[in-house]
N, C-alpha and C positions, 0 to 999 in steps of 0.2 A: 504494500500500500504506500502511496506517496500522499504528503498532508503537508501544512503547514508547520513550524516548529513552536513548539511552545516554551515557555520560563522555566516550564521542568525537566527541558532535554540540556538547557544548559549544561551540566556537567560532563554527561556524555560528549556533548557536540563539542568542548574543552579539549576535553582526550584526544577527538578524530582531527581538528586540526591541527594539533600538536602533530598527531603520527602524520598528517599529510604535509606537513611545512619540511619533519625530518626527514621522508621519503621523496623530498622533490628538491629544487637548485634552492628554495632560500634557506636551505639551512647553510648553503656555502656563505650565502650573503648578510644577515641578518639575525639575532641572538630570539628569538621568540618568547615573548616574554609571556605568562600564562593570566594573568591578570587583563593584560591587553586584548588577549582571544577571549576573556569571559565578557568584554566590553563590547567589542565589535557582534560578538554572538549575540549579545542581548540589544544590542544596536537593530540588527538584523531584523531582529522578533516584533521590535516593538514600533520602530519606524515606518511612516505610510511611504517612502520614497525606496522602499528596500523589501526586499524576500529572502525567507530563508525556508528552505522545503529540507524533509527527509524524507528518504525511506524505509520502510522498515518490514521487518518479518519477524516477530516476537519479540526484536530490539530495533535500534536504529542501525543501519545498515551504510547508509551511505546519505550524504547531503549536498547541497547547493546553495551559495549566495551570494545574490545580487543586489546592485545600487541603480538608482535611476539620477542622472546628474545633468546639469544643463552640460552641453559640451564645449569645452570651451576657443574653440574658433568660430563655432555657427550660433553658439548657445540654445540648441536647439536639443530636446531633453533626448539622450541615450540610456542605454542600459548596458552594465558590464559585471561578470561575472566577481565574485571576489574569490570565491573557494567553489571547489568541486572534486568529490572524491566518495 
């Protein structure tokens, strides 16, 4: 099932971008700080300009999250992925 993510997947969704930041190139770049990802996560949940989906099969399996932002050479509103894994 894919749903929306809720304040109580927080912890979990904590965990998976951790493991996704370690398993991809910003861990070469960037110190990932865990506070920051519980911020952004609940950024995610709670902002009308942003999504954040999982899925799940008896747990949460895997997720996605997006920002909608004006862009800034057209200012004309885009969407871009943040995490996905």
């Amino acid at each position: 099932m894919i749903r929306a993510a809720t304040l109580e997947d927080v912890p979990t969704l904590v965990s998976m971008v951790r493991q996704f930041a370690a398993e991809s190139y910003y861990q070469t770049v960037i110190t990932v700080q865990e506070d920051q990802i519980a911020s952004l996560v609940t950024s995610l949940i709670e902002r009308d300009d942003a999504l954040l989906m999982v899925s799940e099969r008896d747990q949460v399996t895997g997720m996605i999250g997006m920002v909608v932002y004006p862009h800034p050479l057209s200012d004309e509103l885009v969407s871009a992925e943040v995490f996905w894994w």
